[in-house]
N, CA and C atoms as a LAMMPS dump frame, in Angstrom:
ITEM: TIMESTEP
0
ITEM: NUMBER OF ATOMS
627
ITEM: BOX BOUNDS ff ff ff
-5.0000000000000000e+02 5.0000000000000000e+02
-5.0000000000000000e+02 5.0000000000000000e+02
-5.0000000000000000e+02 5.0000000000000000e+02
ITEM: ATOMS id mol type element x y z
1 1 1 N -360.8 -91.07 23.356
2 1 2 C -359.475 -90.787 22.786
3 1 3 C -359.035 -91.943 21.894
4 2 1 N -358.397 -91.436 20.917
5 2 2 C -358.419 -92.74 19.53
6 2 3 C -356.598 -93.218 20.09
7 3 1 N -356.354 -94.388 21.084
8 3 2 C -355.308 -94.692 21.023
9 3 3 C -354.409 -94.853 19.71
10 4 1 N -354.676 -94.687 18.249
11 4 2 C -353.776 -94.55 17.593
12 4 3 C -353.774 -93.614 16.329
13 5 1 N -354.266 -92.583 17.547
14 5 2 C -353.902 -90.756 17.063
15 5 3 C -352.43 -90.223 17.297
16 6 1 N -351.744 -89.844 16.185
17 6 2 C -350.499 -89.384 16.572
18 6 3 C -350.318 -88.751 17.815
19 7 1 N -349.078 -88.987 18.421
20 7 2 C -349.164 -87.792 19.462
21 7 3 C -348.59 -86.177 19.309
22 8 1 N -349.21 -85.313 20.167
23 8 2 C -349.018 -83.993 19.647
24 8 3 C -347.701 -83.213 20.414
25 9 1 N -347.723 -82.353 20.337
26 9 2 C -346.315 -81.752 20.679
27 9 3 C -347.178 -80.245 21.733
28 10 1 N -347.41 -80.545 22.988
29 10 2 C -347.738 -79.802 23.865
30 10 3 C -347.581 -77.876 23.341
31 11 1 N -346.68 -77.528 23.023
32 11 2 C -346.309 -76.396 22.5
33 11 3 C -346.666 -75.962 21.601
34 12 1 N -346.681 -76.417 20.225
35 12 2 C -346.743 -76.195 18.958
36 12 3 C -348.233 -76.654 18.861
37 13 1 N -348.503 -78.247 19.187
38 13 2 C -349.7 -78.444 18.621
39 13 3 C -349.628 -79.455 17.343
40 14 1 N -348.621 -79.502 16.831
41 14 2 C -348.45 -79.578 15.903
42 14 3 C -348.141 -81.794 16.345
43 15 1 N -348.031 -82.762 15.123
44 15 2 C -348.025 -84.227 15.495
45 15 3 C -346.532 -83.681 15.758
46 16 1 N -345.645 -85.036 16.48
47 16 2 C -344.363 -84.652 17.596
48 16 3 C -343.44 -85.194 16.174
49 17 1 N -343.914 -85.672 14.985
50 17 2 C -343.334 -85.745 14.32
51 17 3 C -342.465 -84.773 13.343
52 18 1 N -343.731 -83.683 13.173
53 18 2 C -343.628 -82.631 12.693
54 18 3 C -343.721 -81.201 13.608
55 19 1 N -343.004 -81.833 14.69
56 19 2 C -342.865 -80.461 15.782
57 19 3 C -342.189 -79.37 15.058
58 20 1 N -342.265 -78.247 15.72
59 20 2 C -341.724 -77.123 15.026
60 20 3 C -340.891 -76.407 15.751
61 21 1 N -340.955 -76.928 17.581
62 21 2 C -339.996 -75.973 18.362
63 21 3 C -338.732 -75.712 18.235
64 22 1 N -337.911 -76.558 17.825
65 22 2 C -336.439 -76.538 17.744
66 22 3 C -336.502 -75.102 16.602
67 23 1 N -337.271 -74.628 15.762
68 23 2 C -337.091 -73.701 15.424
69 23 3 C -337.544 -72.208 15.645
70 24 1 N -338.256 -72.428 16.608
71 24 2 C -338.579 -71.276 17.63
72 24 3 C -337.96 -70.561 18.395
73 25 1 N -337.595 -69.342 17.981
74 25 2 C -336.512 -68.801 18.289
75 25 3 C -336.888 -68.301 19.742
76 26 1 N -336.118 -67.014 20.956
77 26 2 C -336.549 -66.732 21.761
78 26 3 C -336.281 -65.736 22.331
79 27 1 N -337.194 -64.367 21.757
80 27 2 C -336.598 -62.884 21.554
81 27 3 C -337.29 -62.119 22.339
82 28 1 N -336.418 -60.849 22.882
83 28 2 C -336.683 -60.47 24.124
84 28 3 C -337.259 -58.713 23.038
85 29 1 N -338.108 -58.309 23.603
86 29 2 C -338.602 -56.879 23.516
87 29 3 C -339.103 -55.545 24.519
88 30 1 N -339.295 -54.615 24.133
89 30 2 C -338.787 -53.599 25.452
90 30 3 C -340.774 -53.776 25.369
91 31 1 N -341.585 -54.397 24.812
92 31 2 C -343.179 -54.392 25.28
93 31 3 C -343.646 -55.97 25.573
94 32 1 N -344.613 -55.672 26.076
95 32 2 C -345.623 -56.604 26.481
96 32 3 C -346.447 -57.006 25.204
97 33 1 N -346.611 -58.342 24.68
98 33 2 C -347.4 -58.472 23.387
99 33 3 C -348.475 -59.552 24.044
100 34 1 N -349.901 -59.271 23.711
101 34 2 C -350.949 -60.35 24.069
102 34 3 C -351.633 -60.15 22.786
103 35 1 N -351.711 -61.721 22.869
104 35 2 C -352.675 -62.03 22.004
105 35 3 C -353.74 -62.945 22.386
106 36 1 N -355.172 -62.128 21.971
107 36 2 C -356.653 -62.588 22.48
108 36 3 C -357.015 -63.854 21.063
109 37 1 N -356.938 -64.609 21.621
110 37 2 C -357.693 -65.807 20.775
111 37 3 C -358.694 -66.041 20.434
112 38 1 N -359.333 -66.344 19.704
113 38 2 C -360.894 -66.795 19.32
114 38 3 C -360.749 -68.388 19.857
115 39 1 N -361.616 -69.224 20.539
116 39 2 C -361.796 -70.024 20.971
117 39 3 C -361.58 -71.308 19.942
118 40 1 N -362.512 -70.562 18.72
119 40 2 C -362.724 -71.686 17.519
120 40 3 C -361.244 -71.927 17.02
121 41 1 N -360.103 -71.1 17.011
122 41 2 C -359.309 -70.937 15.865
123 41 3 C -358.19 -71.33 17.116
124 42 1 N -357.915 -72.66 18.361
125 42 2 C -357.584 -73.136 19.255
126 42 3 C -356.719 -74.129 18.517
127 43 1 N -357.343 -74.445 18.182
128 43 2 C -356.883 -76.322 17.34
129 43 3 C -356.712 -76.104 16.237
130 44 1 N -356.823 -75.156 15.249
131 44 2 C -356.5 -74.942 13.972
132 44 3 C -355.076 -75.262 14.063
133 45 1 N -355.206 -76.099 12.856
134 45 2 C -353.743 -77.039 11.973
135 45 3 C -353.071 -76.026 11.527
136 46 1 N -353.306 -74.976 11.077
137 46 2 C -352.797 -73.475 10.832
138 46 3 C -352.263 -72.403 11.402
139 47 1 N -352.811 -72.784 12.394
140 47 2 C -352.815 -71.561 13.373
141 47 3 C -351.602 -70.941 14.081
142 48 1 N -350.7 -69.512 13.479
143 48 2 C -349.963 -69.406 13.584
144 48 3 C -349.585 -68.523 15.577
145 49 1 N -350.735 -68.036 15.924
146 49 2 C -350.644 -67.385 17.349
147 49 3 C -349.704 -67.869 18.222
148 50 1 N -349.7 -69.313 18.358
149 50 2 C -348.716 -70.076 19.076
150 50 3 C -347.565 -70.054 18.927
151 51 1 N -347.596 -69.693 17.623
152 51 2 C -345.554 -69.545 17.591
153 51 3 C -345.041 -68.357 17.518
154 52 1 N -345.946 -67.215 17.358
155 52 2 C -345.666 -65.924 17.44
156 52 3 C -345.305 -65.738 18.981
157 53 1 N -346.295 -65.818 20.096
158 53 2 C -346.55 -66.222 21.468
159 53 3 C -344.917 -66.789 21.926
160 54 1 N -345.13 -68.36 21.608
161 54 2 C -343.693 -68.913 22.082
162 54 3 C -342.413 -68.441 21.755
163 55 1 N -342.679 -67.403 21.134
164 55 2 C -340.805 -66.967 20.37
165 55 3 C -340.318 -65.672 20.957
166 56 1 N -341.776 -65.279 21.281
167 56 2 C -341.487 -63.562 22.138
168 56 3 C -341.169 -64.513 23.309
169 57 1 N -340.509 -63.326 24.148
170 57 2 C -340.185 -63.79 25.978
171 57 3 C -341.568 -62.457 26.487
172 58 1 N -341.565 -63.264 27.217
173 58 2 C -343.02 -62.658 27.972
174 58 3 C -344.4 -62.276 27.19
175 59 1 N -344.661 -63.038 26.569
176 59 2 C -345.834 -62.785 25.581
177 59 3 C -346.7 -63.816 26.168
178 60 1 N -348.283 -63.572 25.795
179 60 2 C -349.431 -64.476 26.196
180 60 3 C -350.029 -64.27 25.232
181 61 1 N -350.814 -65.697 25.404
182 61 2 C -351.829 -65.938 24.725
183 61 3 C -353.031 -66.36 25.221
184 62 1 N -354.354 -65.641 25.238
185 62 2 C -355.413 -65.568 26.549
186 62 3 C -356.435 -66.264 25.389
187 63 1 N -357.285 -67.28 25.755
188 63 2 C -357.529 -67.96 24.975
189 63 3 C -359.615 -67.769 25.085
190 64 1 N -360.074 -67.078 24.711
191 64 2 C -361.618 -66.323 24.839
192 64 3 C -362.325 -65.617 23.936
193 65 1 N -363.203 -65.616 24.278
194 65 2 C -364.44 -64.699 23.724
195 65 3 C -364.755 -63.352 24.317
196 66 1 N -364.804 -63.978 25.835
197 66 2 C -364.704 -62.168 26.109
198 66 3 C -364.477 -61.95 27.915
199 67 1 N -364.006 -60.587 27.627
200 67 2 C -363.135 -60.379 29.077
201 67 3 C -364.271 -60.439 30.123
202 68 1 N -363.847 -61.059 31.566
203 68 2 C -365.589 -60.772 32.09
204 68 3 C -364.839 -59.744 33.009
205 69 1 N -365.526 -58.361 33.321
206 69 2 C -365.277 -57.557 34.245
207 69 3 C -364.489 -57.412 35.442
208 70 1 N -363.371 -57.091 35.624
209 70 2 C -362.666 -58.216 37.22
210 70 3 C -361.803 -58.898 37.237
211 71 1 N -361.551 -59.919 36.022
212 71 2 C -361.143 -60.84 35.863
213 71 3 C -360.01 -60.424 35.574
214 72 1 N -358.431 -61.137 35.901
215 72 2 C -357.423 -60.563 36.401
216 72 3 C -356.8 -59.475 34.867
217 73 1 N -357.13 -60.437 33.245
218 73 2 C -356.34 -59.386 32.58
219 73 3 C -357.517 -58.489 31.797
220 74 1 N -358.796 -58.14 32.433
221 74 2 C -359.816 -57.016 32.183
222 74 3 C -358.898 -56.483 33.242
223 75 1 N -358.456 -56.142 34.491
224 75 2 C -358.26 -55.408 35.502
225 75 3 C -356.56 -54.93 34.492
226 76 1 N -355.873 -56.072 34.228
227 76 2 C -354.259 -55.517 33.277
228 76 3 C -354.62 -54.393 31.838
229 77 1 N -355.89 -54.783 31.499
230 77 2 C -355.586 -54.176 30.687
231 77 3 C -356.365 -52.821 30.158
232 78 1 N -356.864 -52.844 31.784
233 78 2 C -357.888 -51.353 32.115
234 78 3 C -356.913 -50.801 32.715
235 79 1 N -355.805 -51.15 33.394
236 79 2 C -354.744 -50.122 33.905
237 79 3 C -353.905 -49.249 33.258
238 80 1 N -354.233 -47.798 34.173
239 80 2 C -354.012 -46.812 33.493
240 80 3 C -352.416 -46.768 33.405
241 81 1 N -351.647 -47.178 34.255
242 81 2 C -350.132 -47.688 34.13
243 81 3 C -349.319 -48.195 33.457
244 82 1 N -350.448 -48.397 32.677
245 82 2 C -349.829 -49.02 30.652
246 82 3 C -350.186 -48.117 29.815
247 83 1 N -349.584 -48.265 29.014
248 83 2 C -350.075 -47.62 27.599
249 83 3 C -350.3 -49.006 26.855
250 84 1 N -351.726 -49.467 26.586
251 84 2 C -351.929 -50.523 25.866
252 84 3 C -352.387 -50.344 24.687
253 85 1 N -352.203 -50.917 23.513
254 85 2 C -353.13 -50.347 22.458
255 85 3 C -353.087 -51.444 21.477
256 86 1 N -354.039 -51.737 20.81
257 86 2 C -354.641 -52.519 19.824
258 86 3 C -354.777 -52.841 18.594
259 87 1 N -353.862 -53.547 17.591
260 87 2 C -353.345 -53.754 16.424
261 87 3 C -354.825 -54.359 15.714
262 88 1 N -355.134 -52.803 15.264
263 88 2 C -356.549 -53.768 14.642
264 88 3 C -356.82 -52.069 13.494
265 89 1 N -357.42 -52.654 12.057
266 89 2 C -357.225 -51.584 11.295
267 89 3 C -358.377 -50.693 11.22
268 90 1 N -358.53 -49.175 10.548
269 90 2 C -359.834 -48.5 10.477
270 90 3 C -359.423 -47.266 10.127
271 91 1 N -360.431 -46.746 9.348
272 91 2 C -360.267 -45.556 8.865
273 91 3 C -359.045 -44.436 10.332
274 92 1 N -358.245 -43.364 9.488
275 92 2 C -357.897 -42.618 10.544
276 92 3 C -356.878 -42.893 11.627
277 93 1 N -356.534 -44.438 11.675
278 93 2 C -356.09 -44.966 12.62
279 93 3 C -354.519 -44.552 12.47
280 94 1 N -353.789 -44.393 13.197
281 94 2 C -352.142 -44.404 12.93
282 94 3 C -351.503 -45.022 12.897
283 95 1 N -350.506 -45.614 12.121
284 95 2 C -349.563 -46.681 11.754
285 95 3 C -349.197 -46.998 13.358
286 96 1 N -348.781 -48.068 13.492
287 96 2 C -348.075 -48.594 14.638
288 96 3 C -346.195 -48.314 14.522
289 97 1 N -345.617 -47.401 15.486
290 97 2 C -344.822 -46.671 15.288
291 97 3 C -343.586 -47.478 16.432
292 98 1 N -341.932 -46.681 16.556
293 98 2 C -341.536 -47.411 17.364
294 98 3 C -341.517 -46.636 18.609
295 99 1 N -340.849 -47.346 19.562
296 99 2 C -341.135 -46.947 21.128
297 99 3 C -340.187 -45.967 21.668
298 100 1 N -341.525 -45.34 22.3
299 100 2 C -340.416 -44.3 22.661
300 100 3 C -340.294 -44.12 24.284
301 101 1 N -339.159 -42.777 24.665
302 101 2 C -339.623 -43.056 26.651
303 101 3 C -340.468 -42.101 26.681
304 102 1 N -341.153 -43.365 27.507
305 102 2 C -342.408 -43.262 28.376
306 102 3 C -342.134 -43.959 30.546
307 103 1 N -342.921 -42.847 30.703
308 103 2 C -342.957 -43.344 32.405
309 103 3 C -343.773 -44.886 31.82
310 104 1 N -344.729 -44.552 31.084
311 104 2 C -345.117 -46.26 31.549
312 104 3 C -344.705 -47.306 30.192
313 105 1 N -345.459 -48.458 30.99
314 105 2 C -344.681 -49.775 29.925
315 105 3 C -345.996 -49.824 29.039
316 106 1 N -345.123 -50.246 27.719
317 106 2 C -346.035 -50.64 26.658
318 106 3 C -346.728 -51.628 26.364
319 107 1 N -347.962 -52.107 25.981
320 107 2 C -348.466 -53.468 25.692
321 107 3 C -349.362 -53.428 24.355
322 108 1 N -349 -53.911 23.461
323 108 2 C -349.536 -54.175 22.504
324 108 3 C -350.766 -55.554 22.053
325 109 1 N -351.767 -55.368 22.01
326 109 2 C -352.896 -56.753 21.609
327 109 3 C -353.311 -56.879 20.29
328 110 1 N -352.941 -58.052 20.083
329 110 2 C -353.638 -58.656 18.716
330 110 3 C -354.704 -59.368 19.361
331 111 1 N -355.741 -59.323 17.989
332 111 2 C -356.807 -60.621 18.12
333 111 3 C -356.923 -61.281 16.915
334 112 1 N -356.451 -62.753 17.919
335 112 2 C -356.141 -63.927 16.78
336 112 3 C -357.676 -64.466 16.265
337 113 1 N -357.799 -64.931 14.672
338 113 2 C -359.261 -65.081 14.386
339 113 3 C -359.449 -64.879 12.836
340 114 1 N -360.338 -65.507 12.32
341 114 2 C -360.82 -64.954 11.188
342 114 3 C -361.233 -63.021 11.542
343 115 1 N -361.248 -62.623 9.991
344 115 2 C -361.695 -61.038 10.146
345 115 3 C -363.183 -61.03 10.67
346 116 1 N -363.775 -61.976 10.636
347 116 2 C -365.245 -61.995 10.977
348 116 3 C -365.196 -62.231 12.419
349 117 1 N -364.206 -63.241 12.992
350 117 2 C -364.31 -63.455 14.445
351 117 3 C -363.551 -62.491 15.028
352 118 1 N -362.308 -61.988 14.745
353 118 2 C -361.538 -60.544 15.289
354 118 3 C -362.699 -59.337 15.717
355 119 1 N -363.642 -59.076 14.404
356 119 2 C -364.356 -58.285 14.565
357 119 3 C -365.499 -58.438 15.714
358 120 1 N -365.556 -59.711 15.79
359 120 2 C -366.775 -60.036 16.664
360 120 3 C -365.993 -60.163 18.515
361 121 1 N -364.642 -60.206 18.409
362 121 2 C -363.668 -60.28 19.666
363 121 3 C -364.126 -58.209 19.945
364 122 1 N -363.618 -57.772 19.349
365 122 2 C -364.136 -56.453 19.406
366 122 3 C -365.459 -55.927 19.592
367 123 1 N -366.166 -56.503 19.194
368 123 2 C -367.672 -55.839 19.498
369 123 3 C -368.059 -56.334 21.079
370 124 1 N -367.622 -57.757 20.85
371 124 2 C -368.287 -58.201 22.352
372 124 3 C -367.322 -57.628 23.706
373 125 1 N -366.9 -56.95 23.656
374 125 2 C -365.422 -56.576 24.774
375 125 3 C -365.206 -55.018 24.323
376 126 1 N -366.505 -53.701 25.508
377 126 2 C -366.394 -53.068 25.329
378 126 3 C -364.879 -52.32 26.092
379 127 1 N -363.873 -53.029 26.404
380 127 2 C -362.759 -52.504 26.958
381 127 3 C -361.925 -52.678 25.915
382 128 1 N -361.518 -53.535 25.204
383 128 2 C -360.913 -53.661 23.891
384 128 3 C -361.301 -52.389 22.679
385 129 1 N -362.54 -51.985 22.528
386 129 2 C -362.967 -50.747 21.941
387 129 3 C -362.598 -49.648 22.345
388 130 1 N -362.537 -49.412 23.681
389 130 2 C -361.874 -48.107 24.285
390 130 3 C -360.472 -48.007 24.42
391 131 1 N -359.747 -49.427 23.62
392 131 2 C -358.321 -48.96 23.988
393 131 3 C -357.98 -48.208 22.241
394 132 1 N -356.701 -47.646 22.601
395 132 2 C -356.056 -46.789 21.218
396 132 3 C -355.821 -48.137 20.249
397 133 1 N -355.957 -47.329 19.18
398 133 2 C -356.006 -48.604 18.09
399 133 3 C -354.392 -48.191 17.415
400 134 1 N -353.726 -49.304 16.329
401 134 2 C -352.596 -48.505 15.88
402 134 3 C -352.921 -49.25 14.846
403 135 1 N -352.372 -49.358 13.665
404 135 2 C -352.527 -50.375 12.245
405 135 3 C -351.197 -50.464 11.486
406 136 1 N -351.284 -51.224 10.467
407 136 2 C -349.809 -51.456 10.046
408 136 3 C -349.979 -50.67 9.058
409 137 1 N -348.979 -50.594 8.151
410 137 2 C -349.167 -49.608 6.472
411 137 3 C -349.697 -50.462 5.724
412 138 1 N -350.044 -50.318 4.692
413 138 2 C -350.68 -50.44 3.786
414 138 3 C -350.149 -50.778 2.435
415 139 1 N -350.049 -51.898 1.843
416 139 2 C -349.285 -52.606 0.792
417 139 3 C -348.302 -53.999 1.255
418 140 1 N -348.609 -54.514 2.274
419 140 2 C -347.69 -55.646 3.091
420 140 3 C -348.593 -56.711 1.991
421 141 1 N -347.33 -57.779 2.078
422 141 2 C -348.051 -58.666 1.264
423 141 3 C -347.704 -60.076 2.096
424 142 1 N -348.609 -61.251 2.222
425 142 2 C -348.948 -61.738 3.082
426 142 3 C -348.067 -63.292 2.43
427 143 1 N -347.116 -63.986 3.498
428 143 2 C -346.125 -65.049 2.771
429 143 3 C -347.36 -66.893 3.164
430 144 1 N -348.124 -66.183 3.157
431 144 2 C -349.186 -67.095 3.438
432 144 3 C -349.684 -68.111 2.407
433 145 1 N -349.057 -68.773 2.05
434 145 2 C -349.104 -69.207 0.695
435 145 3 C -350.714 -70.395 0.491
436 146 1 N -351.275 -70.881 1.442
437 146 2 C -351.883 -71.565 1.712
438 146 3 C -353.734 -71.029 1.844
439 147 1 N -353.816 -69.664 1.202
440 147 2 C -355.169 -69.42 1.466
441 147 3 C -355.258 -67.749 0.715
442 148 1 N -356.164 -67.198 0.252
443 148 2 C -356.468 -66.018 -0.329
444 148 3 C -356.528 -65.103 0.829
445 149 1 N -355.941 -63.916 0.733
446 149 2 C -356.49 -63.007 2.017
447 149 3 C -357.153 -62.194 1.368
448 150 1 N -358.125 -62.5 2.604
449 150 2 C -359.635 -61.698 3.072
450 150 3 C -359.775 -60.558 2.357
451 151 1 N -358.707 -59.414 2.349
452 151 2 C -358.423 -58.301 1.878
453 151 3 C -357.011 -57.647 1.706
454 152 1 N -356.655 -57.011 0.855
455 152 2 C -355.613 -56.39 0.572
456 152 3 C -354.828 -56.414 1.714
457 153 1 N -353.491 -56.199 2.252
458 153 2 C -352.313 -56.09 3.429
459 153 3 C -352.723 -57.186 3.998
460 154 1 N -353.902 -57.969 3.994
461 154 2 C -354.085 -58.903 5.498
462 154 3 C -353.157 -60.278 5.387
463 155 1 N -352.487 -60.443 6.983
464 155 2 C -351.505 -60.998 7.029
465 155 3 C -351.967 -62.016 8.423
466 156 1 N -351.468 -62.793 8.653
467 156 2 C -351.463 -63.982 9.271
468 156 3 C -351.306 -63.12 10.668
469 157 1 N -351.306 -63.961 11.857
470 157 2 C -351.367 -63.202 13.117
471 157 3 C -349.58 -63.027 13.515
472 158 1 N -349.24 -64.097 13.095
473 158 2 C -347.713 -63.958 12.914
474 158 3 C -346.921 -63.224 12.834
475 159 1 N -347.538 -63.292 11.067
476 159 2 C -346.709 -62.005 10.156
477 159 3 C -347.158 -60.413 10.828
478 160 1 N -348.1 -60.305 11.177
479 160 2 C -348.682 -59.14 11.523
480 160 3 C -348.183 -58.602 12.857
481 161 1 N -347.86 -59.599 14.037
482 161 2 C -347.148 -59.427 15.433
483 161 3 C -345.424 -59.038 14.836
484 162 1 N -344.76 -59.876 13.989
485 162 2 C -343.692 -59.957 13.765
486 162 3 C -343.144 -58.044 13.14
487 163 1 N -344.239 -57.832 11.984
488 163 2 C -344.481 -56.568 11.192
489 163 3 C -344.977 -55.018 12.401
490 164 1 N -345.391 -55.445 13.482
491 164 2 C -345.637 -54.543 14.466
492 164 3 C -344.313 -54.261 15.437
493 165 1 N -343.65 -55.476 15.939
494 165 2 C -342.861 -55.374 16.915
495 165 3 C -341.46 -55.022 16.106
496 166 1 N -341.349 -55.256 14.83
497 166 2 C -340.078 -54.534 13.975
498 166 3 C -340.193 -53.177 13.544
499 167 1 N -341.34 -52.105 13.66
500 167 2 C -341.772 -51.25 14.273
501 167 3 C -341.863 -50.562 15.162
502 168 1 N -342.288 -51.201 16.092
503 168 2 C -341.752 -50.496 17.696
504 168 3 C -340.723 -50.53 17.599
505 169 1 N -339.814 -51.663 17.594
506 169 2 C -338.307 -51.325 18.091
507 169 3 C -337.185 -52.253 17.031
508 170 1 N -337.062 -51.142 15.949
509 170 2 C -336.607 -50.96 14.914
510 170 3 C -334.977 -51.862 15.608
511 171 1 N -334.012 -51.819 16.208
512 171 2 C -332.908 -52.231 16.537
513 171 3 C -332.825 -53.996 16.839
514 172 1 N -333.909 -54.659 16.954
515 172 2 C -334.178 -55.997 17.319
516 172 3 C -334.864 -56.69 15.736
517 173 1 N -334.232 -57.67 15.446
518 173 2 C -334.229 -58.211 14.425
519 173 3 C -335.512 -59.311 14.579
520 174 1 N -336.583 -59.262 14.779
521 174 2 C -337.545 -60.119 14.284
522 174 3 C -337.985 -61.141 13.677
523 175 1 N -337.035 -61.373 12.597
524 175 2 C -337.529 -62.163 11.342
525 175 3 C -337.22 -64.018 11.533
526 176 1 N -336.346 -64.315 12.652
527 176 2 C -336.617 -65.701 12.593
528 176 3 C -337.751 -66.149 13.393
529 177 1 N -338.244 -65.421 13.677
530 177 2 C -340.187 -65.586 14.307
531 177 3 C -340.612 -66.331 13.256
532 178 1 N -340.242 -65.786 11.861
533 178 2 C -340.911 -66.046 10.451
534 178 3 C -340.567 -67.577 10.13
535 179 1 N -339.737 -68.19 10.813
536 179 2 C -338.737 -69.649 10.009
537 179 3 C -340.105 -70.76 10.992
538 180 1 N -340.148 -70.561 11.559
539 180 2 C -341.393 -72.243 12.109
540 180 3 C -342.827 -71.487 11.222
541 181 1 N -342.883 -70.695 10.903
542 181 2 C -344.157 -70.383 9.847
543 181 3 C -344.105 -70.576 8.717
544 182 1 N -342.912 -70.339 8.053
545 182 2 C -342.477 -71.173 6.521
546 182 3 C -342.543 -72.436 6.71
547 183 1 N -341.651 -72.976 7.681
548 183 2 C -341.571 -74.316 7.833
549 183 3 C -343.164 -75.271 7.665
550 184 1 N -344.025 -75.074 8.657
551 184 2 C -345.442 -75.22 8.602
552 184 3 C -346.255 -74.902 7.426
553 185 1 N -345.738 -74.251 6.628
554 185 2 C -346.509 -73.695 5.092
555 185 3 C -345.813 -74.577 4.587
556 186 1 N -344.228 -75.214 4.15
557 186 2 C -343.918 -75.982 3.171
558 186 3 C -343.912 -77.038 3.517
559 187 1 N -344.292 -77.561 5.021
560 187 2 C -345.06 -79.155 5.398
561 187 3 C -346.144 -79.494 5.288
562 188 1 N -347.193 -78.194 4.926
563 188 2 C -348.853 -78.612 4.811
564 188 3 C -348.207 -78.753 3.108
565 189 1 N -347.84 -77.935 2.457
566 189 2 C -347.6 -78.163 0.834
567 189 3 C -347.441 -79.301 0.863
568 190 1 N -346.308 -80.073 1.016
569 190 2 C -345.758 -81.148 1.226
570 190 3 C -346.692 -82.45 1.413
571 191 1 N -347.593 -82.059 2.513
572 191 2 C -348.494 -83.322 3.114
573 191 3 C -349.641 -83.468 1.825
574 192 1 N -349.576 -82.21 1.434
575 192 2 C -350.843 -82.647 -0.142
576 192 3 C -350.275 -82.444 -0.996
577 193 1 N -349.104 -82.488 -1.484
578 193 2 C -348.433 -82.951 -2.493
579 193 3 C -348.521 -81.82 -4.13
580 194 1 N -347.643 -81.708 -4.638
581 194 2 C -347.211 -80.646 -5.598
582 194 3 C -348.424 -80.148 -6.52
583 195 1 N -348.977 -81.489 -7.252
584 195 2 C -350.001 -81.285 -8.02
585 195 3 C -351.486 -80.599 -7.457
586 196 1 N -351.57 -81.155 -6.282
587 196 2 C -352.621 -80.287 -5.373
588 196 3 C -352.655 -78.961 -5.132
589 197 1 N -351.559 -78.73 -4.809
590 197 2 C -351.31 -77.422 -4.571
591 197 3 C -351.009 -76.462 -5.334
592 198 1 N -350.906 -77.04 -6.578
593 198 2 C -350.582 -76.083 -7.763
594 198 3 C -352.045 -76.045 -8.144
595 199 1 N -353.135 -76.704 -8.252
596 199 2 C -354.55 -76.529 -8.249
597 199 3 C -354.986 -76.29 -8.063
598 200 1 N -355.201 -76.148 -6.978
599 200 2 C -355.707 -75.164 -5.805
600 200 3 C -355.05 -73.607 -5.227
601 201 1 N -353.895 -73.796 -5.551
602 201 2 C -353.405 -72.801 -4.503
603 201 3 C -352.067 -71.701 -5.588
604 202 1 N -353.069 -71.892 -7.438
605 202 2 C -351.661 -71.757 -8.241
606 202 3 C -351.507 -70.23 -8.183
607 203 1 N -352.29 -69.601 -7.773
608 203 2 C -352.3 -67.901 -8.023
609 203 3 C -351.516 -67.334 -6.824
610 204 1 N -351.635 -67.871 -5.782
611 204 2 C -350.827 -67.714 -4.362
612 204 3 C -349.298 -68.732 -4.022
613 205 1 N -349.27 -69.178 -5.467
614 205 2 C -347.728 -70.052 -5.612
615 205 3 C -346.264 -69.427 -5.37
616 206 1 N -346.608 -68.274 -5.672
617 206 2 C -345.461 -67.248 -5.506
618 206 3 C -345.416 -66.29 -4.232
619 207 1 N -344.185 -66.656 -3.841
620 207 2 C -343.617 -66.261 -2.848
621 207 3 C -343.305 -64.894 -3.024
622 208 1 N -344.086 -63.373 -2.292
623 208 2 C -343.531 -62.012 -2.214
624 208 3 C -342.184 -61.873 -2.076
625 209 1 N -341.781 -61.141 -2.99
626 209 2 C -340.049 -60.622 -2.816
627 209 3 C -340.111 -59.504 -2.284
């Protein structure tokens, strides 16, 4: 351990200088939201899962490669007592809609990851394949200012939890989920400085209206 490594901020992750919790809001929803992690994308300086996670009330973040059989949330999320289903896109699939009554409770899963590792969270976890899939619409544009997406609509794990659960339940206002994710986009700008980022990053300079 390099005694004069900043120290980090248990929560966020983030140096305690540039913590982000005080702006983490802390919003209650009528579902269950999990999000499956890719192992690699843990420590990413980027990585927005954690604050999506910390801002919902009762949300997790299960941090793996793959469910082993048994294991307490393979057994949560093979139960037939949920309606669980899986924010992941594909031909056919149906928009992710809002909630309606149901005898049982809802749970919604993201998998946090590059599209290459999401996909590979899915292949290896044949219980994740058998659950209902839902997807977002089509034309979302991603406030990600810091990187090209992969493909058309694709949005940060954030933006994409935030864009699902204002969906389900249209009456709950969502959007300061979004303020420690700006914040973190105009402190990485910041840490490499104007000219850099206009160099690198000049085609994705503009902010979606």
């Amino acid at each position: 351990m390099n005694p004069n490594a900043p120290s980090r901020c248990e929560c966020c992750l983030r140096p305690a200088r540039y913590c982000l919790c005080a702006l983490v809001p802390h919003i209650s929803t009528c579902i269950q939201l999990l999000v499956i992690q890719h192992p690699s994308e843990h420590r990413h300086a980027l990585n927005t899962a954690r604050l999506l996670v910390a801002g919902v009330a009762g949300a997790h973040l299960l941090i793996t490669e793959t469910l082993a059989e048994g294991s307490p949330w393979y057994n949560l999320l093979a139960d037939p007592g949920w309606q669980t289903e899986i924010l992941f896109p594909g031909t056919g699939v149906p928009v992710v809609g809002a909630a309606v009554e149901l005898a049982r409770p809802r749970r919604l899963v993201l998998l946090d990851g590059t599209w290459r590792k999401a996909r590979k969270l899915l292949h290896l976890n044949p219980l994740l394949q058998r659950l209902p899939k839902v997807a977002l619409p089509e034309g979302l544009q991603s406030r990600y200012r810091l990187r090209k997406a992969p493909q058309p609509g694709a949005l940060s794990t954030l933006e994409a939890g935030v864009e699902a659960l204002q969906r389900i339940e249209p009456a709950t206002d969502f959007s300061p989920l979004l303020k420690p994710f700006e914040a973190l986009i105009d402190g990485q700008i910041q840490a490499m400085g104007q000219a850099r980022y206009q160099a690198n990053y000049q085609r994705l300079a503009q902010k979606p209206t």
